[in-house]
C-alpha positions in Angstrom: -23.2 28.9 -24.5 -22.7 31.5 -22.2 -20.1 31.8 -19.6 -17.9 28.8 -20.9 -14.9 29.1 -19.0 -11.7 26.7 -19.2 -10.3 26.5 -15.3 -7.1 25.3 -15.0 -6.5 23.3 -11.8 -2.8 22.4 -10.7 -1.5 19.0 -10.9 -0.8 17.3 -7.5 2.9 16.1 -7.1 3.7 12.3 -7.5 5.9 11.2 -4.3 8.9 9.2 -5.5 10.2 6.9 -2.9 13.8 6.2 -3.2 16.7 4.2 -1.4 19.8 6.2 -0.6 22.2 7.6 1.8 23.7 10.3 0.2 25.1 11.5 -2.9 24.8 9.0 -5.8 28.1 10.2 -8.2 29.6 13.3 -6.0 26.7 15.6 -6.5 24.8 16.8 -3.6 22.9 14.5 -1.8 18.4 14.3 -2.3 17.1 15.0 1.0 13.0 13.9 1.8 11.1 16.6 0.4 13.4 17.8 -2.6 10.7 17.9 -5.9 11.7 17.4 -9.3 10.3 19.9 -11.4 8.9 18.5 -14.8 7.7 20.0 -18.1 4.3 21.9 -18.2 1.1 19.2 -17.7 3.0 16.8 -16.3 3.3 16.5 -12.2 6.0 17.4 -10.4 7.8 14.7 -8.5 8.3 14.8 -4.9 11.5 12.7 -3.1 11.2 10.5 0.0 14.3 9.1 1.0 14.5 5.7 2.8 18.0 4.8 4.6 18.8 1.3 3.2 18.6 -0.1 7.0 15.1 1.0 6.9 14.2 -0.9 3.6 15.9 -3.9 5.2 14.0 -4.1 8.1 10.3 -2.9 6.4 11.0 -5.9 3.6 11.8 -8.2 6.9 8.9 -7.2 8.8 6.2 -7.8 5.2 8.0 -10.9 4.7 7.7 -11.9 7.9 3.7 -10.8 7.9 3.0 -12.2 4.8 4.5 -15.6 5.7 2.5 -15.8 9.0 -1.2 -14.7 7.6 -0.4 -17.8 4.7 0.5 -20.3 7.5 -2.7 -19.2 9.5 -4.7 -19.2 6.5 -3.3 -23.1 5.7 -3.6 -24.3 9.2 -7.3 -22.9 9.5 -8.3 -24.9 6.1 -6.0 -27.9 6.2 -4.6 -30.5 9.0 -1.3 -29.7 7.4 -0.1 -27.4 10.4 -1.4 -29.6 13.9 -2.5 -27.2 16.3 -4.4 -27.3 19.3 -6.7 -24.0 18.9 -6.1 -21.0 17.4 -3.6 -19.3 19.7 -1.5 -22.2 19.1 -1.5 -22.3 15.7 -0.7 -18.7 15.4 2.6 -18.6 17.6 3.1 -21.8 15.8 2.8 -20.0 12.3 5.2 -17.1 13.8 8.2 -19.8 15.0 7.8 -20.7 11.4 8.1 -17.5 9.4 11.2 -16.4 10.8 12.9 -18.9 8.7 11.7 -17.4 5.7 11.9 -14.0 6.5 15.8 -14.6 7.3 16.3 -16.0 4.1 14.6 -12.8 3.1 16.6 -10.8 4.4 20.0 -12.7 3.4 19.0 -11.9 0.2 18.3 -8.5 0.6 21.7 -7.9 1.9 23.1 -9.4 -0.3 21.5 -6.7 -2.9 23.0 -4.0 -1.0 26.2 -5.1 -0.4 26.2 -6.1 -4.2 25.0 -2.1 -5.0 27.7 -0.7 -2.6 30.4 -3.2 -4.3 29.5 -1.6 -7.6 29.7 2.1 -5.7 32.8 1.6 -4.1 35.3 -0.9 -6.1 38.6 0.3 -4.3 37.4 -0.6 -1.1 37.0 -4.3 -2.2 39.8 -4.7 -4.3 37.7 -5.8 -7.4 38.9 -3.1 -9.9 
């Protein structure tokens, strides 16, 4: 065996996306970009922070999606949803998701709400 050489390649970072706004307990606050440094053969973690507005409205908008391509997909293969042709059927499917998406999103809020409750107790009187 001649030349056998071990060559070590680095690890690529994992990115870590995370919802915040700031500091979590009084530290200083993770900014986009900030890696966690880990032990030796394991990767290093990069940070991507999402503002909670943004995850609202990105969880609105895939609900909203997700809810529309099922309706098209049922009205295509079943006379459940009556539509004339396809254009029809598709803003028809779209008047129809918003329902769902809202109640989505009424949910997700009241997540958040639920998370900044827990953050900040005097500010809601619950302590």
């Amino acid at each position: 065996m001649a030349d056998d050489k071990t060559v070590v390649e680095p690890i690529p970072p994992v990115p870590v996306t995370i919802i915040g706004t700031g500091t979590g307990n009084g530290g200083s606050p993770l900014t986009t970009g900030t890696v966690g440094t880990t032990p030796d053969h394991q990767p290093n973690l990069v940070v991507n922070v999402v503002t909670p507005l943004m995850a609202i409205a990105i969880r609105f908008l895939h609900n909203y999606v997700l809810l529309m391509v099922t309706l098209v997909g049922a009205g295509m293969t079943t006379d459940k949803i009556p539509a004339r042709d396809f254009a029809h059927l598709l803003m028809w499917s779209a008047e129809l998701s918003v329902a769902g998406a809202a109640f989505g999103l009424l949910k997700d809020l009241v997540t958040v709400l639920g998370r900044l409750e827990n953050k900040f107790p005097l500010l809601t009187g619950s302590v």
